[in-house]
C-alpha positions as CSV (number, residue, x, y, z in Angstrom):
1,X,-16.1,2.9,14.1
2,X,-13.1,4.6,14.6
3,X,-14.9,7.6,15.0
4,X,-11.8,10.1,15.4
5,X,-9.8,8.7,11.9
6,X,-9.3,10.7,8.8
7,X,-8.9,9.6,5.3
8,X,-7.3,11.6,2.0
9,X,-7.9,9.5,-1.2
10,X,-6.8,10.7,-3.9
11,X,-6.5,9.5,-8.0
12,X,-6.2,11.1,-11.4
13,X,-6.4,9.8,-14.5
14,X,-6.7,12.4,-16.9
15,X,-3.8,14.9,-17.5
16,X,-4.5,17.1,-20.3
17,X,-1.2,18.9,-20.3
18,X,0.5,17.9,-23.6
19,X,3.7,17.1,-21.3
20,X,1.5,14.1,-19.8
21,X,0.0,10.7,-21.0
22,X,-3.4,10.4,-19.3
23,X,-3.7,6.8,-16.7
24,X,-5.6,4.3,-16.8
25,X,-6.0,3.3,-13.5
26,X,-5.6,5.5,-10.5
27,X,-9.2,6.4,-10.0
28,X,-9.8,2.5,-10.0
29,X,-6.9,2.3,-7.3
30,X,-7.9,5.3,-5.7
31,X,-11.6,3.7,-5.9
32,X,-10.8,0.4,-4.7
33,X,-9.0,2.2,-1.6
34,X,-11.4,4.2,-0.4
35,X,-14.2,1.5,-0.4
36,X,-11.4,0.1,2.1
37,X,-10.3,2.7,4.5
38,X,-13.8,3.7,5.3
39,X,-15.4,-0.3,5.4
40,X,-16.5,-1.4,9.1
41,X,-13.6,-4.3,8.4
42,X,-11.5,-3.0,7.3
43,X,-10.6,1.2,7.9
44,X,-13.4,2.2,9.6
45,X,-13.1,5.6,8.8
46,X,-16.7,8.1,9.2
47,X,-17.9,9.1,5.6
48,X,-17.3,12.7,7.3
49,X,-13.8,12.7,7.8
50,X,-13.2,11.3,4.8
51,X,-12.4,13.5,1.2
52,X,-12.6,11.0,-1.6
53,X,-11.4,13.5,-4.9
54,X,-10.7,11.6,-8.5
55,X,-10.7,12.9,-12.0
56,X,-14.4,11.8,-12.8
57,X,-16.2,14.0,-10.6
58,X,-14.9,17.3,-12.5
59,X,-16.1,17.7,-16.2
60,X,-13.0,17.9,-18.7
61,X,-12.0,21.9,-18.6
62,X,-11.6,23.5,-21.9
63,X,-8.4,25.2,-20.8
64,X,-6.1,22.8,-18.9
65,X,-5.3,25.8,-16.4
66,X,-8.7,25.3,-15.2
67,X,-8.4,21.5,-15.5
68,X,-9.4,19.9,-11.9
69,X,-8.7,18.3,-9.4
70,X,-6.0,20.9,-8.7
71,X,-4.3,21.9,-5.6
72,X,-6.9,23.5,-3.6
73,X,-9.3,20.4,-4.0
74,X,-7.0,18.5,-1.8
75,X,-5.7,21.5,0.4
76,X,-9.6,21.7,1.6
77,X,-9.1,18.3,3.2
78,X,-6.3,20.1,5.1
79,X,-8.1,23.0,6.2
80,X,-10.9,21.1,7.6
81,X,-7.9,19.0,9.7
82,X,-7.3,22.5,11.1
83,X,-10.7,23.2,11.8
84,X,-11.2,20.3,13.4
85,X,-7.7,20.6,16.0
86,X,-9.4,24.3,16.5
87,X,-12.7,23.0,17.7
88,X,-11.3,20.4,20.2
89,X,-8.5,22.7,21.6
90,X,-11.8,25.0,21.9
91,X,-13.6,21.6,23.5
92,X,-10.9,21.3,25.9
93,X,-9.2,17.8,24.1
94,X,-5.9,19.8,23.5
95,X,-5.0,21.3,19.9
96,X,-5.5,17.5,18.1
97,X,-7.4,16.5,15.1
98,X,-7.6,12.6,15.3
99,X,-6.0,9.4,16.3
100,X,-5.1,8.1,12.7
101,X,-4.7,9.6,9.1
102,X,-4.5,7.8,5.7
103,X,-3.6,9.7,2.6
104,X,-3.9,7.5,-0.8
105,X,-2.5,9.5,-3.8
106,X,-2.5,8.3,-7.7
107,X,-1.1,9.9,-10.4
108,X,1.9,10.9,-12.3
109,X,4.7,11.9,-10.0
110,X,8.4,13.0,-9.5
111,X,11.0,12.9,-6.7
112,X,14.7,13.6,-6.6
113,X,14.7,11.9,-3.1
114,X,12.1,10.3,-0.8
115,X,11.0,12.9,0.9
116,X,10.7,15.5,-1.9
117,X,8.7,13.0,-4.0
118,X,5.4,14.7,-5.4
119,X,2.3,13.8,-7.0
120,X,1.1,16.6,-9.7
121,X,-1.7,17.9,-10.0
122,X,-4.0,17.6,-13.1
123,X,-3.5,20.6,-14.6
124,X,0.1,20.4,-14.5
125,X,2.1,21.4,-17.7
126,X,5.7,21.7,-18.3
127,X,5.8,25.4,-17.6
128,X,4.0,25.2,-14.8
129,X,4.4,21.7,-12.7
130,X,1.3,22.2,-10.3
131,X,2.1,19.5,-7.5
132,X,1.3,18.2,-4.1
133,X,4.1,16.9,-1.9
134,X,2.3,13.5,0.2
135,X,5.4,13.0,1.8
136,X,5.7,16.4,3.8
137,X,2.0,16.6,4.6
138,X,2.9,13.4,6.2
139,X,5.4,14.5,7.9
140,X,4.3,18.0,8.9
141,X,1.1,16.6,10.4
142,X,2.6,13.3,12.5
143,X,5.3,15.7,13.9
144,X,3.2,18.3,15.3
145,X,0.8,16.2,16.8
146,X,-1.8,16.2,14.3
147,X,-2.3,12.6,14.5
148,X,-1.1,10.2,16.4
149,X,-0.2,8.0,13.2
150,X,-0.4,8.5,9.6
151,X,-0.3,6.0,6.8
152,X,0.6,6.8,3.4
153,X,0.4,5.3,0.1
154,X,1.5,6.6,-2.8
155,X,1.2,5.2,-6.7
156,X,3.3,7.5,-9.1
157,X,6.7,7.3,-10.7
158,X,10.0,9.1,-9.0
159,X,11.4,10.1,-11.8
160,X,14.0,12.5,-11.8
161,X,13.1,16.3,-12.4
162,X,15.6,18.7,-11.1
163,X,14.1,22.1,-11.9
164,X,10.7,21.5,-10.3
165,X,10.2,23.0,-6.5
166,X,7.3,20.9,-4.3
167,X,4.8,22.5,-2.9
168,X,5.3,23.2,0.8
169,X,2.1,22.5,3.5
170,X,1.1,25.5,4.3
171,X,0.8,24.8,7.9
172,X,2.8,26.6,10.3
173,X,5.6,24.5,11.7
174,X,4.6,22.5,15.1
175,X,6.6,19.7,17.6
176,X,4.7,18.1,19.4
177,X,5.6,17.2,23.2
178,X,6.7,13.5,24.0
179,X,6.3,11.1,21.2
180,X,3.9,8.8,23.4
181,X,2.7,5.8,21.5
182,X,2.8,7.1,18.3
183,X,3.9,5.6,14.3
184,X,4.0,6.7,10.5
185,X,3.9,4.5,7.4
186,X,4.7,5.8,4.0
187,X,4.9,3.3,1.8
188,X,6.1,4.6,-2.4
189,X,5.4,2.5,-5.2
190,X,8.5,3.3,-6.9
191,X,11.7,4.4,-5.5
192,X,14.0,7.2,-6.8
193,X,14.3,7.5,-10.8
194,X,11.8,4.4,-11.3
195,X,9.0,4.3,-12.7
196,X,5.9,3.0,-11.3
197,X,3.2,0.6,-13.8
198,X,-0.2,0.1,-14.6
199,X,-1.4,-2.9,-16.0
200,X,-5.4,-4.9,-16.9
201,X,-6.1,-6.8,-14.0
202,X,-7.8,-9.8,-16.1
203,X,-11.2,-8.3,-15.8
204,X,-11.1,-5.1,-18.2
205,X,-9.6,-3.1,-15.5
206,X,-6.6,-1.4,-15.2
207,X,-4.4,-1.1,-12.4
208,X,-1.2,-0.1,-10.5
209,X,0.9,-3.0,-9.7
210,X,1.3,-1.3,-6.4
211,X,-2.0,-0.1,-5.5
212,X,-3.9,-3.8,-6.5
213,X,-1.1,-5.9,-4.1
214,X,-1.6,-3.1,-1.4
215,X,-5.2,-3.8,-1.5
216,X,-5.2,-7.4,-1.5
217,X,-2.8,-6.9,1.3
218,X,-5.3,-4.5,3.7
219,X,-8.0,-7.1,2.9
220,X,-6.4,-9.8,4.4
221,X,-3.6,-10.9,2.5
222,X,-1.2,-10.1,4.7
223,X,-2.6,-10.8,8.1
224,X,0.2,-11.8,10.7
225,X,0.0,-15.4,10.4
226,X,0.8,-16.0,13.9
227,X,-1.6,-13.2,15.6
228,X,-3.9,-12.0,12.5
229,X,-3.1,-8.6,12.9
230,X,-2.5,-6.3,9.9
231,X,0.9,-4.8,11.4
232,X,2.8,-2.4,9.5
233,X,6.0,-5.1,9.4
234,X,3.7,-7.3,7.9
235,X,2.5,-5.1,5.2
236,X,5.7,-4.2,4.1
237,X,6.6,-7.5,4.1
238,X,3.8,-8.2,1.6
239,X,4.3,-5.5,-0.8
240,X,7.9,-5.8,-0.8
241,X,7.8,-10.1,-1.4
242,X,4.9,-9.6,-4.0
243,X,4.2,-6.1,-6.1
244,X,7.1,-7.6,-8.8
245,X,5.2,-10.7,-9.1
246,X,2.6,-8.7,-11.0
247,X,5.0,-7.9,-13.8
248,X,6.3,-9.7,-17.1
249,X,9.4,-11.0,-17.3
250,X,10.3,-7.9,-20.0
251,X,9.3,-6.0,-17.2
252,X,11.6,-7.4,-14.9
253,X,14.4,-7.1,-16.8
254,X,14.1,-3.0,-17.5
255,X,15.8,-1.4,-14.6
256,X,13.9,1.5,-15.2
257,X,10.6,-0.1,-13.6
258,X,9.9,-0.4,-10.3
259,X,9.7,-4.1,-9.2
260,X,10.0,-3.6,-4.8
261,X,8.0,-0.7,-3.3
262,X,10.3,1.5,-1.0
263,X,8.9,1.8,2.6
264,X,9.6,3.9,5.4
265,X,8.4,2.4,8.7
266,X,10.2,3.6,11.8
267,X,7.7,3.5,14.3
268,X,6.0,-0.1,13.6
269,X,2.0,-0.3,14.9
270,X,-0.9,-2.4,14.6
271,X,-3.1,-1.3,11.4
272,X,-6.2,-3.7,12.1
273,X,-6.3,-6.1,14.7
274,X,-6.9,-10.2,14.9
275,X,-9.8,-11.0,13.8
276,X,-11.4,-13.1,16.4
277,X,-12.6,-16.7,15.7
278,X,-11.1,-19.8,13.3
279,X,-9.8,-19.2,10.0
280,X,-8.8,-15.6,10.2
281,X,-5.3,-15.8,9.0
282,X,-5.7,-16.7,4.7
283,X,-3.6,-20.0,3.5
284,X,-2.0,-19.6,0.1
285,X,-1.4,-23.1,-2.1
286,X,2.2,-24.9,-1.8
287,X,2.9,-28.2,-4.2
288,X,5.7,-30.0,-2.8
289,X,7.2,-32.5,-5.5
290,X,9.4,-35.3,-3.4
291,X,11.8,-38.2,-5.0
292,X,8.8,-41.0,-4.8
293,X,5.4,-41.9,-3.2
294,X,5.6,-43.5,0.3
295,X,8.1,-41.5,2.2
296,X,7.4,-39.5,5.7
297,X,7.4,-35.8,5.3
298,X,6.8,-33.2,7.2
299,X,6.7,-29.1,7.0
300,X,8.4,-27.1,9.8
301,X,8.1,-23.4,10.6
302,X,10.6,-20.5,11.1
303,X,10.2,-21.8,14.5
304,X,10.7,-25.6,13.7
305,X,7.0,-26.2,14.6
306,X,5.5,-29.0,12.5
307,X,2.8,-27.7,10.8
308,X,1.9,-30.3,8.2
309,X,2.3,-34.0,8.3
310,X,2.1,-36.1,5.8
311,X,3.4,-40.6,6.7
312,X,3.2,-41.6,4.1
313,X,3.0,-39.3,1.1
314,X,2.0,-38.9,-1.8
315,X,4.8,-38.1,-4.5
316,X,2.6,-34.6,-5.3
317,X,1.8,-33.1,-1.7
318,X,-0.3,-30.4,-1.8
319,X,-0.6,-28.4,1.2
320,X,-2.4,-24.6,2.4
321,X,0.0,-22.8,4.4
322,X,-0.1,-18.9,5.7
323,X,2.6,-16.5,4.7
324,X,5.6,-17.1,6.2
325,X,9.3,-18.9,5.6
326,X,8.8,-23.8,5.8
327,X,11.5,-26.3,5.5
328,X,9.7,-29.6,4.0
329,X,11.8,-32.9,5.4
330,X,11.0,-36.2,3.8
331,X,12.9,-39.6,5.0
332,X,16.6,-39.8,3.4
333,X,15.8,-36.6,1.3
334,X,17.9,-33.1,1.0
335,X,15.7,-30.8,3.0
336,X,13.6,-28.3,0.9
337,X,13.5,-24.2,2.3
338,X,10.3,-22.2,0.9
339,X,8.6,-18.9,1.4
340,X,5.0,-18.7,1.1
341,X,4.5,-15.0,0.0
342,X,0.9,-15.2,-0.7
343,X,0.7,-13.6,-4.0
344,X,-2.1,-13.3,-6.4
345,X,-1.8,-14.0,-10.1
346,X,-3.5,-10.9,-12.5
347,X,-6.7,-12.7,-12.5
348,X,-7.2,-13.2,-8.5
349,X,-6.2,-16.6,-8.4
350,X,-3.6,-17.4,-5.6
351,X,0.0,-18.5,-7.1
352,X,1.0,-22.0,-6.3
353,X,4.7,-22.2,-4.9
354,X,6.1,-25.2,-6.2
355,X,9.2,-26.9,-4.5
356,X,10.9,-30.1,-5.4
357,X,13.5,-31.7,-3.2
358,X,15.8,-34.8,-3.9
């Protein structure tokens, strides 16, 4: 257990405030995550350092100023991240609350810019936007030495809205001494003036595009296919190559939605590690269509490794490969380039990549 890691999850579906739709599927995102960040495999965060806050554990208010979760749910979660630096400065382990934080916010958001993008609140109205800003909690608590990394993930729109003010952290300003071996991850599903979807998983449920190919990813998904870590390079990689794949082609075509996450990783780290033992690192389908039946074909890596051989083949090849970027060869054929992304059609399934070469 990573006995020393903290987890904010947060999701709200219902929004009372007659300038807001209520969602559909944050609590399920918000749901799915937090069965995640605090699973043996996969976050491994304690059940005590963890604050787990979605619209179904508050009864509907009959006033939506009163309407919860509002800002001082979440702001507890921040207070006991002081209490906790308090007690170990007092324990002699220096003024520190944990090795690794992960905030997970879902809702209806705004942001002019990246990092005054904002999540609000659910008794937010027009006249008075009542908001939390993930992006400077982040920030304020990886660059006073709070943590030594902090992840997060946040599902909500950016759309514009120039006379709303965030709410600032309320903790005092702190810079922490040499940076040490230290990273942050904040990964957005939408980026500036785009808007951010929901949409039935297959199964009854709805969910963010973002949130559901960010689990899939943490599972597994999008394992290093070389080392089967979960690194932060990889993740992006994953979200970026497959979040639009979740979307109609109407979808696609409306600039206004959201089809690439926007990520800002400077300090990249290892989220989980390898998972010892065969099999670790997930294959994803790949149908390669050549000219005839007969011919010898092979698949190379980014590193011209052969990792499929097939002499001869069949005119339909189909082949299980891990994430990554293949040229197939066949004997007096045009070589074929590929990229395995390892998405996941709405149902679960995993999307075949088809490629034909000549």
């Amino acid at each position: 257990m990573a006995a020393t890691d903290y987890a904010l999850v947060v999701g709200i579906d219902r929004y009372p405030g007659p300038a807001f739709r209520s969602l559909q599927g944050a609590e399920a995102d918000a749901t799915e995550f937090y069965c995640w960040v605090k699973d043996p495999a996969g976050g491994d965060v304690p059940a005590a350092n963890t604050i787990f806050i979605v619209s179904s554990l508050y009864q509907p208010a009959p006033n939506v100023d009163d309407e919860l979760p509002a800002k001082q749910q979440i702001e507890k979660f921040f207070t006991l991240v002081v209490n906790r630096a308090q007690e170990n400065n007092a324990a002699g382990l220096g003024f520190k609350t944990g090795r690794r934080l992960y905030m997970f916010f879902a809702g209806h958001g705004f942001a002019p810019t990246l990092d005054k993008s904002a999540v609000f609140m659910a008794n937010a109205t027009d006249a008075m936007p009542h908001n939390i800003a993930p992006f400077l909690w982040a920030d304020r608590l990886y660059l006073g030495g709070w943590f030594d990394e902090v992840l997060l993930f946040q599902d909500a729109c950016r759309s514009r809205i120039a006379d709303v003010d965030l709410t600032p952290p309320f903790l005092k300003l702190r810079t922490m001494r040499g940076e040490g071996n230290r990273g942050r991850f904040y990964a957005f599903a939408a980026k500036n003036q785009q808007l951010a979807q929901e949409k039935p998983d297959g199964k009854g449920q709805v969910h963010g595009v973002f949130s559901a190919t960010l689990v899939e990813g943490l599972h597994g998904a999008a394992r290093d296919p070389g080392t089967g870590e979960i690194t932060t390079t990889q993740l992006k990689s994953y979200l970026q190559d497959n979040m639009g794949k979740r979307l109609s082609n109407e979808e696609l075509a409306d600039d206004d939605i959201a089809k690439r996450p926007e990520v800002f990783d400077p300090d990249p780290f290892v989220i989980l590690p390898g998972v010892p033992g065969a099999g670790t690192v997930p294959c994803f389908p790949a149908r390669i269509t050549l000219p005839r039946a007969g011919l010898d074909a092979w698949i190379e890596n980014g590193s011209l490794a052969k990792v499929a051989v097939a002499n001869p083949a069949l005119q339909v090849w189909d082949v299980m490969l891990p994430r990554g970027l293949y040229r197939v060869v066949a004997s007096g054929c045009e070589d074929g380039l590929f990229q395995v992304t390892g998405a996941l059609l709405a149902d679960g399934t995993q999307q075949v990549v088809n490629v034909g070469i000549k």
